[in-house]
N, C-alpha and C positions, 0 to 999 in steps of 0.2 A: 908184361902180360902174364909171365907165370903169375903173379901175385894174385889175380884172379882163381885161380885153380885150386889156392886154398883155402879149404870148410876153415874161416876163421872164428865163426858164430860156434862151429860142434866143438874148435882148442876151446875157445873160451870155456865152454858148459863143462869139456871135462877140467878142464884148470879149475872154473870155481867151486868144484863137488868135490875134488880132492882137497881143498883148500877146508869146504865146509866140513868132509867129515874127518881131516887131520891126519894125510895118507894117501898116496899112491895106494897103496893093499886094500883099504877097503873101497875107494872108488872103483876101482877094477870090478873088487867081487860086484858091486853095485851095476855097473856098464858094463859088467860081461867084455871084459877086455884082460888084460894081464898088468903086472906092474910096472915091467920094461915098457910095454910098447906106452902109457902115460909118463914116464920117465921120460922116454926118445921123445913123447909129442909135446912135453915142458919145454927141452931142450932146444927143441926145431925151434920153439916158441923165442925162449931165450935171443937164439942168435938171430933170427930176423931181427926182432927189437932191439937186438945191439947191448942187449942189459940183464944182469943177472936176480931171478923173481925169487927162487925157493936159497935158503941156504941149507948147502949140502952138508953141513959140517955135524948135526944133530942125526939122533934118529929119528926126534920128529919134529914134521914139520911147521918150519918157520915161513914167513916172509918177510924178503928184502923191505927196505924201504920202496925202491921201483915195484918188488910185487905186491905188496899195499896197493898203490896207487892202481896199479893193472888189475887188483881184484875189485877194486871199489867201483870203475870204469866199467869193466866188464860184467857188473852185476846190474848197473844201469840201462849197457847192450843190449841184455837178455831179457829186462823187463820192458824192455822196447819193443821187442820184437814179440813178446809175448802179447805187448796188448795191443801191437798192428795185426798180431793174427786173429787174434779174437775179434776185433773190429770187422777185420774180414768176414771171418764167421758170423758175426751179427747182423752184417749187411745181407750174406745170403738167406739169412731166414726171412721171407716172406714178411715184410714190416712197410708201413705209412699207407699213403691216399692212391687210389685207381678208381681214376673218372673213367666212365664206362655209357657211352651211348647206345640207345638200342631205340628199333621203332617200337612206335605204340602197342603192338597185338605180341610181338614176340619178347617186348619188357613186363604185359601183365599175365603173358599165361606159362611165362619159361622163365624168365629172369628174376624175375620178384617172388615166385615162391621159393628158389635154392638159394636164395641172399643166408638164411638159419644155416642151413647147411654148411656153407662154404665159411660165412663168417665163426662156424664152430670150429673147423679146420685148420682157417687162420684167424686167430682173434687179436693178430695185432696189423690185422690189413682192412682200413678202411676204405668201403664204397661209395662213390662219389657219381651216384646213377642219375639219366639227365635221357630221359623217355619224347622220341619227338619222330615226325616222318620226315623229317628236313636231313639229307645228306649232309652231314659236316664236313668240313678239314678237318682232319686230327689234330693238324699243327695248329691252325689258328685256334680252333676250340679247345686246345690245350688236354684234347682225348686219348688216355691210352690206348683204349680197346673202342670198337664199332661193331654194331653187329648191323651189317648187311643183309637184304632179301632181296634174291633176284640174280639175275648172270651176272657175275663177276668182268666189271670192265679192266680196261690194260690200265693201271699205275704201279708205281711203284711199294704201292702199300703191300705189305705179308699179309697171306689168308691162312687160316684153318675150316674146314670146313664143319661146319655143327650139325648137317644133317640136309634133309630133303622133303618136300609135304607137297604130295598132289595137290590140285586146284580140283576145285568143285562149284557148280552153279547153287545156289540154294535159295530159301523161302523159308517162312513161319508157314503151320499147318494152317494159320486164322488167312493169310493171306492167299493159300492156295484155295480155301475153302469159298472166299471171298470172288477169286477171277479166275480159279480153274487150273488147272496143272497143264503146261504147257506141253505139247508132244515131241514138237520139231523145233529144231532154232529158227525155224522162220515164223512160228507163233508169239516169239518175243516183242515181233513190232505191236501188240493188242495186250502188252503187259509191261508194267512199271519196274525199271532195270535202276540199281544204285550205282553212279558210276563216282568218280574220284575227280576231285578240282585243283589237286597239285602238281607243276610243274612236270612230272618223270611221266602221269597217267597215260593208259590208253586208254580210248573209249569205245574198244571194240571187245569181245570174246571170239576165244575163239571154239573150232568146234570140227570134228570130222564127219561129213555128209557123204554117204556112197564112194567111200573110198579117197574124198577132197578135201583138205582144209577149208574151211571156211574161217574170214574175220567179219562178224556181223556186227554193226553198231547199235548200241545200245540207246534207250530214251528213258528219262524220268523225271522228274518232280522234285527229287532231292539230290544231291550229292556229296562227299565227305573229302575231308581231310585227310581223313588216316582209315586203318581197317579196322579200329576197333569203333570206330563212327559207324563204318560203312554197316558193323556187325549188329550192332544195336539198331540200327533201323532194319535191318533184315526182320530181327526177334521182335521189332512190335509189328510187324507187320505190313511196313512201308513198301518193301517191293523186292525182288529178285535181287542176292549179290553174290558176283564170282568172288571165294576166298578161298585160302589156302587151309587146307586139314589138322597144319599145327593149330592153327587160329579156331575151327568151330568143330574139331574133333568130338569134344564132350556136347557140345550143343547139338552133334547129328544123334551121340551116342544116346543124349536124353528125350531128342523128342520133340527139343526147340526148335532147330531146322530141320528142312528135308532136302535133301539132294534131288534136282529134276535135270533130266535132259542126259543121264547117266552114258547110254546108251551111242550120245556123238560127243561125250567125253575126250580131245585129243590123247588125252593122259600126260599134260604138260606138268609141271613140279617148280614148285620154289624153293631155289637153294639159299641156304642157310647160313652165310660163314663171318665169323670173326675176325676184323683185317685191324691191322698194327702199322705202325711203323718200327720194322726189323734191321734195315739196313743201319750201316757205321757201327756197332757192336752188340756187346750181348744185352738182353733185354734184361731188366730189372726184374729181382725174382720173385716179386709183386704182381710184377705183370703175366710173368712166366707162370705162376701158381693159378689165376686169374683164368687166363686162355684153357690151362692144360688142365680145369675144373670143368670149364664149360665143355671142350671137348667130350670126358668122362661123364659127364652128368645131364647132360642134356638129351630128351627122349621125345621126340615130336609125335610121336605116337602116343603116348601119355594124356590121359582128356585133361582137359583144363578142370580147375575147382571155379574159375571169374563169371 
């Protein structure tokens, strides 16, 4: 068990520095150590190995045949060890493929414009982006990173959170101009509502009345896939859609949409977050640079340019 205890990698480095520069005295001055004490840690060396390295009998120094053989070994050691540390080192920089899912509105108005940025940051980390409203497995879609909208359910996946974006009802000015701006949520039944055809939807809005929640259901003509469908039909005019302020921030700020019905607004919010899988060790610093990018960089408040 002692044999453990001893720094055999640090005998080695100073045995083979004394050996290179032909001297206990100037290794020393070199290691900032003394002559004796590399003397004494030759000697230690000596007798564990049961065999004699340096011959004492010059002033300077020789090696045994055994210390041949121990310096030649031991220069091999050290260059082992040098390039399993380096490898280490190489592994932690930020290097290879992070597949990264995200839904449709928060892939074109958040994600795809910082891809320049972050790929400037890391330019040996490739994105591997895969844009859809479909919830994945991380595991089976072979996903590092997800980026979530909506409450966070119980699994086992890690979250970071990216932020938060009120909900808002809106319209094209062509279509309020068209059927009139609605006053109250119960004018919605006499106006054409976008609502959503995949699996998680709900087909209600909701709304505070006198103090009440209300959940009112919605009727229309059309229906989408994802929110950047639902968006586009809002801007030509097709009918009233509830979305989130990350998503038509720039579109209220230009002019495109209008916000109606402000007023029984709940003040409900879509949250934001980046989920992984964390658990069993440390996360690859790929993915680690990835997450802890979006955290930093991500501004929902920010108008879109799409």
């Amino acid at each position: 068990m002692a044999r453990l205890e001893i720094n055999r990698s640090g005998e080695m480095e100073v045995f083979a520095r004394a050996v290179e520069l032909g001297g206990f005295s100037p290794a020393a001055r070199e290691l900032k150590m003394t002559p004796s004490a590399i003397s004494k840690l030759v000697s230690r060396m000596e007798a564990r190995l049961g065999a004699r390295l340096i011959n004492r009998s010059t002033r300077k120094l020789t090696l045994t045949a055994e210390g041949q053989l121990f310096h030649e070994r031991a220069l091999r050691v050290l260059a082992d060890l040098d390039e399993a540390e380096s490898a280490v080192a190489a592994s932690l920089t930020p290097r290879g493929r992070v597949r990264i899912n995200s839904n449709v509105p928060f892939g074109l108005h958040h994600l795809l414009p910082l891809v320049p940025k972050f790929s400037a940051a890391f330019p040996k980390v490739i994105l591997d982006i895969v844009l859809s409203d479909t919830v994945v497995d991380l595991m089976d879609a072979r996903t590092d990173v997800a980026i979530r909208v909506g409450p966070m359910r119980a699994s086992q996946l890690m979250a970071r959170k990216l932020g938060e974006s009120p909900m808002a009802v809106v319209a094209s000015p062509a279509y309020l101009a068209r059927h009139g701006t609605p006053k109250t949520p119960r004018d919605l039944t006499a106006h054409n509502g976008i609502g959503f055809n995949f699996a998680r939807h709900c087909d209600k809005w909701a709304f505070v009345e006198g103090g009440q929640r209300l959940s009112l259901p919605i009727h229309g003509d059309a229906t989408a896939g994802d929110g950047e469908t639902a968006r586009q039909l809002a801007l030509v005019g097709q009918g009233l859609a509830r979305l989130a302020h990350f998503h038509i921030g720039g579109d209220i700020a230009a002019g495109r949409l209008v916000p109606v019905l402000e007023t029984y607004n709940p003040g409900d919010v879509e949250e934001i977050h980046a989920v992984y899988v964390g658990h069993g060790g440390q996360l690859p610093s790929r993915v680690r640079a990835l997450i802890d990018f979006l955290v930093e960089e991500v501004d929902l408040h920010a108008p879109s340019r799409v």
